[in-house]
C-alpha positions in Angstrom: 0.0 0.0 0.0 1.1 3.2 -0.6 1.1 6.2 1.3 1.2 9.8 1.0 0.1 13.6 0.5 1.6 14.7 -3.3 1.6 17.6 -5.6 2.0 16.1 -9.4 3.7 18.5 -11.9 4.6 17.5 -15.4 8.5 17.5 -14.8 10.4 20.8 -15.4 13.1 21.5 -17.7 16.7 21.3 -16.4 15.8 19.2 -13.6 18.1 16.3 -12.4 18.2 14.7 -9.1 20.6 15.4 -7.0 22.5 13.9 -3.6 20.2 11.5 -2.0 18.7 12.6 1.3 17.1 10.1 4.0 13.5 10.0 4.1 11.2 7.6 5.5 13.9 5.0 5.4 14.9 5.2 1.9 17.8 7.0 0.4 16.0 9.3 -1.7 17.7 11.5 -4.3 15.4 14.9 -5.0 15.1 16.5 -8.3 16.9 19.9 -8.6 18.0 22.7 -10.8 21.8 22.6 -12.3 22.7 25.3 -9.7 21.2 23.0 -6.6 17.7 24.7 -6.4 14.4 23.2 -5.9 12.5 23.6 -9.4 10.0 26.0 -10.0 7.1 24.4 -11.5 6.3 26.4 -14.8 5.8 23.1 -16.8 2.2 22.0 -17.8 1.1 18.2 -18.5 0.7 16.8 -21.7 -3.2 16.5 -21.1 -5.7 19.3 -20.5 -7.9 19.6 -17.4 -10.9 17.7 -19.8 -9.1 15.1 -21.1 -7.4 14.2 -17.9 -11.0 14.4 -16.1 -13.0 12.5 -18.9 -10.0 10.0 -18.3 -10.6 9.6 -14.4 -14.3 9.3 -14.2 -13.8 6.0 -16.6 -11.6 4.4 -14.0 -13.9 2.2 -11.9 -15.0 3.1 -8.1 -13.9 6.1 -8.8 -16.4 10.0 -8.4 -15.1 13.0 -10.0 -16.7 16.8 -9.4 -17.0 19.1 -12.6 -14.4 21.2 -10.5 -12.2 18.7 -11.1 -12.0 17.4 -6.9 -11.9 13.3 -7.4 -12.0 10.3 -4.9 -11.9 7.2 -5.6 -11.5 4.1 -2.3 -11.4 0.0 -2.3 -10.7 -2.9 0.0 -6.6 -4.6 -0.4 -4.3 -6.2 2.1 -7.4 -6.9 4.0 -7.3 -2.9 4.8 -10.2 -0.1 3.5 -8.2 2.4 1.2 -8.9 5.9 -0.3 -7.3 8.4 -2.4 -8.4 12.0 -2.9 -7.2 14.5 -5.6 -7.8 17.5 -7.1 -7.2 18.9 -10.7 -5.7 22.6 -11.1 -5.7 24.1 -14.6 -4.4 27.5 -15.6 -5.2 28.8 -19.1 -7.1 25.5 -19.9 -3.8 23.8 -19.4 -3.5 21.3 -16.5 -0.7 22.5 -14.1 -0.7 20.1 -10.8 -2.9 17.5 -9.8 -3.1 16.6 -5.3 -3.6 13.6 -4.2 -4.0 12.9 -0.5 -4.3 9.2 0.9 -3.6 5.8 -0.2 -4.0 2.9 -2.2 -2.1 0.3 -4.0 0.2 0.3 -6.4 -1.9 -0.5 -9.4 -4.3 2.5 -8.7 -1.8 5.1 -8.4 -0.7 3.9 -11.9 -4.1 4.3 -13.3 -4.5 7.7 -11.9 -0.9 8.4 -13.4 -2.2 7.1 -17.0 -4.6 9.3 -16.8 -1.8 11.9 -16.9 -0.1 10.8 -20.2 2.2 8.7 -18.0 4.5 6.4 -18.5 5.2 8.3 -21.8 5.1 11.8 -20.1 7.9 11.9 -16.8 6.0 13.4 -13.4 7.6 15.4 -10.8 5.9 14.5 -7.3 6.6 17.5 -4.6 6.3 16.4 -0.9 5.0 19.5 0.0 5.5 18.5 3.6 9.1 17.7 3.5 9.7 20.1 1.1 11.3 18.1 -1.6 10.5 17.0 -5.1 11.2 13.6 -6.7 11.0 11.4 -9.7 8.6 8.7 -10.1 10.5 5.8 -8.9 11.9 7.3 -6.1 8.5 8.9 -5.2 7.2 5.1 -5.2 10.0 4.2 -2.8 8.9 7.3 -0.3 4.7 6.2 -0.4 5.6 2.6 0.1 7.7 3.1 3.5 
C-alpha cells in the first residue's frame, strides 16, 4: 500500500536529481536545478484539465466533481483504502494535480495514465518535506 500527500507536476526543464537525502527509510535522491535549487514548477502536463477528467471518471470506483475534486476508495491487504485528488488548470492547461491518501500500487498507476504517463515523466513534490522527486523514487517514499 502506498502512502502519502503529493503535488503532481509535469517534470520541469533542467531538472536532475541530485545527492540523495534520507527520508522515510529510503535513500532518496530529490530533483533539482543545475545550480542546486528546488525547481519551479512552470511546466504543464501533456493532457488538458478535460481530457485528464474525462479519463478519471472512466476508472472504476472512482467519483469525479466538474471542479475537477476526485476520490476514488477500495478494500486490499485486508485494509479499507482511499485516495483523494484535485485537478488545477491555468489557461485551460493542467498545471498540478493533489492527491491525498492511499492505495495500492496499481491505482496510483491508473491515476498516473490518466496523466499521459509512463510516456510523459511526473515530478511529485512532498509538499511537507519540502522536496521533489522522480517517479520511482517517489514510489520508494509512499511505500515506507
Amino acid at each position: 500500500m502506498l502512502n502519502f500527500p503529493a503535488h503532481i507536476y509535469a517534470v520541469p526543464a533542467g531538472v536532475a536529481p541530485s545527492a540523495p537525502l534520507r527520508l522515510r527509510g529510503s535513500e532518496l535522491a530529490p530533483l533539482r536545478t543545475p545550480d542546486g535549487r528546488p525547481p519551479t514548477f512552470d511546466a504543464f502536463h501533456s493532457v488538458t484539465f478535460e481530457t485528464a477528467y474525462d479519463a478519471l471518471t472512466a476508472l472504476p470506483r472512482l467519483d469525479a466533481e466538474p471542479d475537477g475534486f476526485f476520490v476514488i476508495a477500495g478494500d486490499a491487504e485486508e485494509r479499507r483504502w482511499q485516495l483523494d485528488g484535485h485537478l488545477f488548470d491555468f489557461g485551460e492547461r493542467l498545471h498540478r494535480v493533489e492527491l491525498h491518501g492511499d492505495c495500492p500500487p496499481e491505482t496510483l498507476d491508473a491515476v498516473l495514465a490518466c496523466l499521459g504517463w509512463p510516456a510523459t515523466p511526473l515530478a511529485f513534490e512532498l509538499v511537507l518535506e519540502g522536496i521533489v522527486l522522480d517517479e520511482p523514487s517517489f514510489r520508494s517514499y509512499a511505500a515506507g
